[in-house]
N, C-alpha and C positions, 0 to 999 in steps of 0.2 A: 102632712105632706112629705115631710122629708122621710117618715118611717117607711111610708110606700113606697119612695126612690131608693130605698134599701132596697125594700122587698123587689121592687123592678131589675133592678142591679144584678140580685142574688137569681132570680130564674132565668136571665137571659144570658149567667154567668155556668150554667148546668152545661155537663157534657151532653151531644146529645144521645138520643140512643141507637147504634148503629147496626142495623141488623144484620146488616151482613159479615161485620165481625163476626158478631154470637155465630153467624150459621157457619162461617170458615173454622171457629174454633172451635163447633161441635164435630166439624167433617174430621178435623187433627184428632182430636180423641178419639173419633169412631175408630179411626183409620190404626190409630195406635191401640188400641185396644185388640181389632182384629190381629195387626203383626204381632203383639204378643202373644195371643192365643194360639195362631200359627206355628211361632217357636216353642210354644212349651208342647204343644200337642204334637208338634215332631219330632220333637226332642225326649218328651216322658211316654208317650202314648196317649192314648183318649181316657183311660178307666183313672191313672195315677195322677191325670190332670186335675186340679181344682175350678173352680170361679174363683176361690179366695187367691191362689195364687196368681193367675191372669189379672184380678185386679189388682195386686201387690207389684208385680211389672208394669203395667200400665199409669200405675198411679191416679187409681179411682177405687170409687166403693164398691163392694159388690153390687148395692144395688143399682146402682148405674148401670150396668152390665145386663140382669137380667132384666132392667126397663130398658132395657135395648137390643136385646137380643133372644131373651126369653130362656136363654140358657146355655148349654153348649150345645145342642143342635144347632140353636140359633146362631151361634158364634162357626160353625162347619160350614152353615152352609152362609155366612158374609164370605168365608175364606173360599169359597168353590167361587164363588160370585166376584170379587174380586180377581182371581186368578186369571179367570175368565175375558176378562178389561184387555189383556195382553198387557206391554213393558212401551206401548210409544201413547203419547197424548187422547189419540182416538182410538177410540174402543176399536178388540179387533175383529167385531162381528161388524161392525158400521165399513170397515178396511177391505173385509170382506166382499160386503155385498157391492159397497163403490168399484171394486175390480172389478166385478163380475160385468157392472156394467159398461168399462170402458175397454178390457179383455177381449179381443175376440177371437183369437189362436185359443182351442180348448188345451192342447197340452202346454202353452203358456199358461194360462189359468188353473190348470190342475198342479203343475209344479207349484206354481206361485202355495199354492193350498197346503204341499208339501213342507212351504216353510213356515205357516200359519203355525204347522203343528208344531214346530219344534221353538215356535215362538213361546205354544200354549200351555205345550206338555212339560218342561218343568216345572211347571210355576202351578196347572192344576191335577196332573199324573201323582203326586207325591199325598195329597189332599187325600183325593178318591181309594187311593190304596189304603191310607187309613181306616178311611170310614167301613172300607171293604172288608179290613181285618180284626174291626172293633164290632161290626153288625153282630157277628155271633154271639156274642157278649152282653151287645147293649144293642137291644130289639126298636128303642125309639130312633136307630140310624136307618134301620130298613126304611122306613118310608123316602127318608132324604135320599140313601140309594137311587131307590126307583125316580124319585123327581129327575135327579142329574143327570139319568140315563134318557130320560121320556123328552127331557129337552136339548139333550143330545141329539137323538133323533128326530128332531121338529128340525130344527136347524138344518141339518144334513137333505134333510127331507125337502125343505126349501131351497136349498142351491140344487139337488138334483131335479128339482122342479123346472128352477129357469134354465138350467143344464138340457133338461129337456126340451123347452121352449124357443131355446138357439138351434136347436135339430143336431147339437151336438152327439146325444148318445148311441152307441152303436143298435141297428138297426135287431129289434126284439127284445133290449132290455127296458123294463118297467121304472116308470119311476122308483116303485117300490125298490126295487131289486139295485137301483143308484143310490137308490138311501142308503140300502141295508152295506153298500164296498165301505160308502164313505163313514159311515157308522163304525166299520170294524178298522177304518187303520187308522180312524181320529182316538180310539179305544184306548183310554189310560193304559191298559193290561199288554198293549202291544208295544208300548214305549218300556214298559217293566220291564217286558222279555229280551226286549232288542238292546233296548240302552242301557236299561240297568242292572239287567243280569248278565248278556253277552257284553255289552262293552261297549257298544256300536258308538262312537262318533257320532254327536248329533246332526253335525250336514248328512253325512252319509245315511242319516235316520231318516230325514228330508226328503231327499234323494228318491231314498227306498220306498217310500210312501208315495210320492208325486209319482217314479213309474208303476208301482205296483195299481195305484188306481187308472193311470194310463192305459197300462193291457188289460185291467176289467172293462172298462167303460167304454174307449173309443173303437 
């Protein structure tokens, strides 16, 4: 009797098991893992970059990394995917679409968009240039290319939808043809040009964006 009051003692004395630790402490390592891969791939490039090194900064094994990511494809595109989230608690496609619905000045809501980018564009404009200057090189980026571009375009394609649906857009342009404005100046390659090659100030990038879709659209 008494040895089972041990035995009683000792399980009700067990930590229990917490899973939502486990799952908080897997989100930190994913998360850290991505930020290193981030700095070392924009810091070395794509080809000079390892796995063994990104798991040597992160402080995990390699194989952790590729059961988690499958590789550095896999690790490019958590980094497009996260960048994407924006910099405040709620994602900024969710910030997005809630403006749109409580928005109803179209040039209020197209600026607002203006600043979306410059929320977006550093944080995924830097990314996609990568990928864009390593594709020739390393032919398994092509297809991630095309993904980030095709959901690009979904996206854009959906606000000029309900852009549509408010009767906001000027009378003969197509959905299509609101997709294709907001596709071209949401465009990593246009923040390259403007911000990081000319210089431009990024309100001013803002700015230039919110009116430049302004006189296509309304």
């Amino acid at each position: 009797m008494a040895s089972m009051s041990r035995k009683s003692r000792a399980v009700k004395g067990k930590r229990p098991y917490d899973a939502g630790l486990r799952q908080a402490q897997a989100r930190q390592s994913r998360d850290r893992i991505i930020e290193m891969a981030q700095r070392r791939f924009l810091n070395d490039g794509y080809g000079p970059t390892t796995i063994s090194a990104i798991a040597e900064d992160a402080g995990v094994s390699v194989d952790t990394i590729y059961k988690s990511f499958g590789g550095k494809p896999g690790l490019i595109r958590a980094m497009a995917a996260r960048a994407l989230l924006g910099t405040g608690p709620v994602p900024a496609e969710q910030r997005s679409d809630e403006l749109q619905t409580r928005e109803r000045d179209p040039r209020k809501l197209i600026s607002r968009w203006g600043v979306f980018v410059t929320e977006i564009a550093p944080l995924a404009a830097p990314i996609m240039l990568l990928v864009r200057d390593a594709a020739g090189s390393h032919p398994e980026l092509r297809p991630l290319i095309e993904e980030v571009h095709a959901e690009r375009l979904r996206r854009m394609t959906d606000n000029a939808r309900r852009f549509a649906a408010a009767g906001h857009l000027r009378p003969g342009i197509t959905v299509a043809e609101a997709a294709n404005v907001m596709w071209t100046y949401s465009a990593p390659e246009l923040y390259e040009l403007l911000v990081l090659r000319r210089g431009m100030p990024l309100n001013t990038f803002g700015r230039f964006v919110g009116d430049a879709m302004i006189a296509a659209l309304l």
